[in-house]
DONU-7270 format. One record per residue (C-alpha): x, y, z. Coordinates in steps of 0.05 Angstrom, whole numbers, padded with zeros to 5 digits, always signed. Each point is the difference from the previous one (the first is absolute). Layout:
BEGIN
XYZ/...
//
This chain:
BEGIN
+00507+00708-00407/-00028-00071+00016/+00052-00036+00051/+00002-00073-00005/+00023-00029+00068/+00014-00078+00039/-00016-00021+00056/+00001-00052+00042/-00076-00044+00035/+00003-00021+00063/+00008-00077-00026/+00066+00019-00036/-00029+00018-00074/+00025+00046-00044/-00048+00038-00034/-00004+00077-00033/-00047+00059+00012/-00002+00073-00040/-00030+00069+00014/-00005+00064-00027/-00035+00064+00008/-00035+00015-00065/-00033+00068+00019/-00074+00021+00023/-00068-00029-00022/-00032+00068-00035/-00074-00028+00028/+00018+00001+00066/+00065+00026+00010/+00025-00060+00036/+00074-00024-00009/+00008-00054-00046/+00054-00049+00012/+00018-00071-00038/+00023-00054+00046/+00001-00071+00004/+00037-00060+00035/+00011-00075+00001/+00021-00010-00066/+00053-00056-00009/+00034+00037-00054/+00022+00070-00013/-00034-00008-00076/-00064-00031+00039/-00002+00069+00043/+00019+00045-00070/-00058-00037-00036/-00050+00008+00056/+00027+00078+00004/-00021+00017-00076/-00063-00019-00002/-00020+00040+00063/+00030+00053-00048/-00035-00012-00057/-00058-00001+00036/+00008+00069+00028/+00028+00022-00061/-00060-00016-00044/-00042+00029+00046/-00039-00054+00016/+00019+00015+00077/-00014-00051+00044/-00075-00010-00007/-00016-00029-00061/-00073-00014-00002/-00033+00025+00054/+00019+00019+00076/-00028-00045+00047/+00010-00011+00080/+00032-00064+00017/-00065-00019+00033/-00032+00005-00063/+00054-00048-00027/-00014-00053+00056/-00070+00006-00014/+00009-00010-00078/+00057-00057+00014/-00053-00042+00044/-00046+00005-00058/+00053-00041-00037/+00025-00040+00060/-00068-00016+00010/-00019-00027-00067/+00077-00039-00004/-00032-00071+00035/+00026+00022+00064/-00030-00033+00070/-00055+00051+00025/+00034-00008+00070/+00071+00020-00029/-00033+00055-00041/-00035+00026+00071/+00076-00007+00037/+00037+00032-00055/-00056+00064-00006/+00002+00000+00080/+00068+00011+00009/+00006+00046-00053/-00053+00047+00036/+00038-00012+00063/+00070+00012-00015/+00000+00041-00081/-00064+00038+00004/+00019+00047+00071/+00076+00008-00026/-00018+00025-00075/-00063-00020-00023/-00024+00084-00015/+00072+00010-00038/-00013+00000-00069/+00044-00054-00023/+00051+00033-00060/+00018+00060+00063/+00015-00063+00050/+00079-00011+00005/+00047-00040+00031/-00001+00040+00057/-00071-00010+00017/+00008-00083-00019/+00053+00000+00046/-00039+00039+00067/-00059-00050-00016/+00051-00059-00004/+00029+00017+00069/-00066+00015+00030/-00027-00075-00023/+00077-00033+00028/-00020+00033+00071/-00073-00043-00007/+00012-00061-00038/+00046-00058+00002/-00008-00016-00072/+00007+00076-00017/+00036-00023-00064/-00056-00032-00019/-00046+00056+00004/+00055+00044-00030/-00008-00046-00061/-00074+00000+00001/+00004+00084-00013/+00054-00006-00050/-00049-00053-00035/-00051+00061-00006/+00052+00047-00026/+00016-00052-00063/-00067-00004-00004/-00001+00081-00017/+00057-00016-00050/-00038-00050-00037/-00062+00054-00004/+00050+00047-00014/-00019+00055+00053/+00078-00010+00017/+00070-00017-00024/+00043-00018+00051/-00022-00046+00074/+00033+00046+00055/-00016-00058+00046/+00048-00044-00033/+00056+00049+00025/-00017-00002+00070/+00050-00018+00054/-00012-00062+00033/+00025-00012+00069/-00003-00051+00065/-00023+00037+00064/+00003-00026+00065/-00063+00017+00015/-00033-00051+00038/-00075-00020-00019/-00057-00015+00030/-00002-00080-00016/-00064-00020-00038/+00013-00072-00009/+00043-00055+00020/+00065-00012-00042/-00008-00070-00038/+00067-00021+00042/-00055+00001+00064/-00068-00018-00039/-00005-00083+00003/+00009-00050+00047/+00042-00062+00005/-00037-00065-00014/-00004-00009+00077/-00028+00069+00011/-00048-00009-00058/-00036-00061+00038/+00008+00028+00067/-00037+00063-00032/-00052-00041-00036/-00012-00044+00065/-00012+00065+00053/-00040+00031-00059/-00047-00060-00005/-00008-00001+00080/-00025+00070+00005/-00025+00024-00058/-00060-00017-00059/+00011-00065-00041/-00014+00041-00064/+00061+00046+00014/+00033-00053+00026/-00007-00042-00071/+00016+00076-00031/+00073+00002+00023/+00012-00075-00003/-00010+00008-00076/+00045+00057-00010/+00054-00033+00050/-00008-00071-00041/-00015+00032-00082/+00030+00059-00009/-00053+00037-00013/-00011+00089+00008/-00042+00026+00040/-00051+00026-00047/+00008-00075-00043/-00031-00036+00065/-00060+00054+00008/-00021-00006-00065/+00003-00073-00007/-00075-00035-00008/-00012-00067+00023/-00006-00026-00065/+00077+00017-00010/+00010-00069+00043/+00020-00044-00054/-00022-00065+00042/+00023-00053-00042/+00066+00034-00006/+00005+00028+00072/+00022+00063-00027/-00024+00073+00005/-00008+00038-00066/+00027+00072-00004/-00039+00042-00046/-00008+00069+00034/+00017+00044+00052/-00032+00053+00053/+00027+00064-00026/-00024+00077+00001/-00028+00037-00059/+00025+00075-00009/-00053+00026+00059/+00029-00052+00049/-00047-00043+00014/+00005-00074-00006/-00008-00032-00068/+00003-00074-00023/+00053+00004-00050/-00003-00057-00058/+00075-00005-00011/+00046-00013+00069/+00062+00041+00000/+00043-00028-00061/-00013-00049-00051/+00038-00053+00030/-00049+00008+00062/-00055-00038-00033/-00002-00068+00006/-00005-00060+00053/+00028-00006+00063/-00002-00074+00028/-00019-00008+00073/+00026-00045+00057/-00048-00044+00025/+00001+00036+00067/-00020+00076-00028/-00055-00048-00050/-00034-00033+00055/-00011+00071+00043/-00026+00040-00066/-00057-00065-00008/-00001+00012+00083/-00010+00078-00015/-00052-00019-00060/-00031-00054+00029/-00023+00038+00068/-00018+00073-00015/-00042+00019+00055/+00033-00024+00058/+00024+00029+00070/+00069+00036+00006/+00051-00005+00046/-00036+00058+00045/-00066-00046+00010/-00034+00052-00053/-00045-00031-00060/+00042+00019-00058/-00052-00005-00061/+00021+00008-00074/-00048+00016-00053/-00008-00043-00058/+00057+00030-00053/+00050-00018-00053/+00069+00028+00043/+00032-00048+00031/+00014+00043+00072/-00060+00042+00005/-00013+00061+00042/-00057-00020+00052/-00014+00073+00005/-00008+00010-00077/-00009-00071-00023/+00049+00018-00051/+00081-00002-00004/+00032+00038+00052/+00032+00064-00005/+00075-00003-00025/+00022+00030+00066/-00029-00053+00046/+00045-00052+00000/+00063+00054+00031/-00058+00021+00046/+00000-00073+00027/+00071-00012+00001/+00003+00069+00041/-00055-00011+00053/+00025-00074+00009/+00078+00028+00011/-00038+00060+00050/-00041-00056+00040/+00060-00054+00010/+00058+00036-00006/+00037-00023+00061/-00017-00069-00013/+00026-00004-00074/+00063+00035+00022/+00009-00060+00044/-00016-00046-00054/+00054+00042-00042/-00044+00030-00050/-00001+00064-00030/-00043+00050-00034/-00006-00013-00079/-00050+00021-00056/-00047-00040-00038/+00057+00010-00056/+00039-00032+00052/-00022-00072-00008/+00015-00002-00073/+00063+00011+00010/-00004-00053+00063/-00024-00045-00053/+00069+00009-00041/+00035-00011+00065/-00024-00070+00006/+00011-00016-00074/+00067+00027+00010/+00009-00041+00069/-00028-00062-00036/+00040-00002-00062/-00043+00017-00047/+00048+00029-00067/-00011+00074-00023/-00035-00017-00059/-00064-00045+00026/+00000+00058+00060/-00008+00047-00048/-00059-00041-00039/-00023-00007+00074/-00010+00076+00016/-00016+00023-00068/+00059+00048-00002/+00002+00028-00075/+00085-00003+00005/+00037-00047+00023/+00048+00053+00022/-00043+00018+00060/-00009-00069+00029/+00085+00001-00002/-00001+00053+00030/-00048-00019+00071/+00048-00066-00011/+00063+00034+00001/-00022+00040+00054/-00021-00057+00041/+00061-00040-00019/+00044+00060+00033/-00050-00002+00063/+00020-00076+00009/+00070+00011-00005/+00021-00001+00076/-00042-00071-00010/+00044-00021-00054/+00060+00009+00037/-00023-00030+00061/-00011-00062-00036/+00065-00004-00029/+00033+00008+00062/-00034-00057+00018/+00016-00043-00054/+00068+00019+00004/+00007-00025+00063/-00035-00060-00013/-00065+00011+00034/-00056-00039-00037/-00047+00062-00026/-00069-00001-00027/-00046+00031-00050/-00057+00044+00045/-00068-00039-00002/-00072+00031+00018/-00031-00039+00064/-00076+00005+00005/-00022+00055+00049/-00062-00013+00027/-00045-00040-00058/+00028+00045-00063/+00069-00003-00033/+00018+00024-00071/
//
């Protein structure tokens, strides 16, 4: 007889599970057994429980269609993901990490013989590899509802998988965005040492992404006729992406909707993009004749004569951090990504008073939501500040709003 039991998650729920032993499969002799969990109501769990029964019961077994491999169902859910308007780059990711972390685990099981025991060994074998394991969790359970829509199955066993915290500790891949910007100081102490050692073209490169906003892959597809003169502003149209095979495409859409549009330019980051335009072929900061070939991008490859590969600009960052280490330590700068200077740029909105809203017009985020949230988590970064100030003002020392002082010729 089916037993209906609750239990208690590890976050304090409530919630109801059931199992029974209904006898052996005449095909293969295997034991068949109902179960299921995470219901948030004993009828929810009763519910779930008859249909498996009915199922069995009519005959119709699990498979009700056709057997397939759950490789075969990743390969017939691209198809579909493929076709949905999806980026070609987050298409390639998504298929990647599928073959990576699905394909080894239980990509020959046919998919109606696959149970919660096997989702729950592939689960734990992702958690000991991944940071976002949930994520990729989700990502397989994804391809199970897919096999219920197609109705090769009727139940997701993913969705009944246990999911867990481990203290594990990864390898880190990336900076945390707590670590990845700099302070308005740092940004033109990093701008200044950049433009000392390094090629004006990259030079110009960061200075627009520390001053606009803008992604990575925005700025490398940019032509030069995006320089809206007469308006001193930069018009974003497209991005540097990947198509499905990985190699770099010119996408005409930037990331969201909302990314489209102008971005105005200070008069500083103008004048060195009519500087960049203006004198092409011109020696670098080594002594070396840089020469660029006649073409539409705005920073161009002098290898290829065409837009640089999406990977360069973390490739410069790197080899500049490797070369003058020491000295940037000393000048107390860190390591950061390209990514990093967009979210330097919300820094200095945030440090000059610029409102949510107009920041979030600014940087083209599609909520509103997300530029609260890089300004709440400044705002809780400047507490210590706050305090210090009111200390201050309680006991009647004069205090002032921080300014920006030229360094060297530039200032924002």
């Amino acid at each position: 007889m089916v037993k209906y039991e609750k239990y208690e998650t590890k976050t304090g729920k409530i919630r109801w599970e059931y199992y029974e032993y209904y006898g052996l499969d005449t095909k293969t002799g295997k034991q068949i057994r109902l179960r299921g969990k995470g219901f948030d109501s004993k009828a929810k769990a009763k519910l779930d429980f008859q249909r498996k029964l009915k199922v069995i019961q009519d005959g119709e077994k699990i498979t009700m269609h056709k057997k397939i491999k759950f490789k075969e169902l990743l390969n017939e859910y691209l198809i579909y993901f493929k076709d949905s308007g999806i980026k070609p780059g987050t298409y390639k990711k998504f298929k990647d990490e599928m073959d990576r972390y699905a394909i080894p685990v239980i990509g020959e099981m046919y998919i109606n013989e696959i149970d919660i025991n096997d989702c729950q060994n592939a689960y734990d074998a992702i958690r000991k590899r991944r940071k976002d394991h949930r994520k990729i969790k989700n990502q397989i359970k994804t391809i199970f509802d897919f096999g219920i829509t197609k109705q090769y199955i009727t139940s997701n066993p993913m969705q009944y998988v246990l999911v867990s915290k481990t203290d594990l500790r990864y390898k880190k891949r990336r900076l945390d965005s707590s670590e990845n910007f700099y302070t308005p100081e740092q940004l033109m102490t990093f701008l200044e040492a950049y433009k000392e050692v390094e090629e004006f073209q990259k030079f110009v490169y960061f200075r627009l992404l520390a001053f606009t906003g803008l992604r990575r892959g925005e700025a490398l597809a940019l032509f030069e006729s995006d320089l809206l003169r007469n308006e001193k502003a930069i018009k974003v149209t497209k991005t540097l992406t990947e198509d499905a095979n990985g190699k770099d495409l010119v996408a005409d859409t930037p990331k969201t909707e909302t990314s489209n549009g102008l971005v105005y330019l200070d008069d500083d980051t103008y004048h060195y993009i009519i500087e960049l335009i203006n004198h092409r072929n011109t020696y670098d900061n080594y002594g070396n004749l840089t020469y660029i070939h006649n073409n539409k991008y705005l920073f161009v490859s002098p290898k290829t004569g065409k837009h640089y590969h999406r990977s360069a600009p973390n490739d410069w960052l790197k080899n500049f951090f490797d070369r003058n280490e020491d000295a940037l330590k000393k000048r107390g700068l860190h390591r950061i990504t390209p990514h990093g200077f967009r979210h330097s740029q919300a820094t200095l909105l945030f440090e000059l008073g610029v409102d949510p809203k107009n920041a979030q017009y600014r940087l083209r985020h599609k909520n509103l939501k997300t530029t609260m949230d890089i300004y709440t988590h400044l705002s809780d970064n400047q507490k210590q500040g706050t305090t210090q100030q009111l200390n201050a003002f309680s006991s009647g020392v004069p205090t002032s709003v921080p300014t920006f002082s030229k360094t060297g010729k530039k200032e924002s």
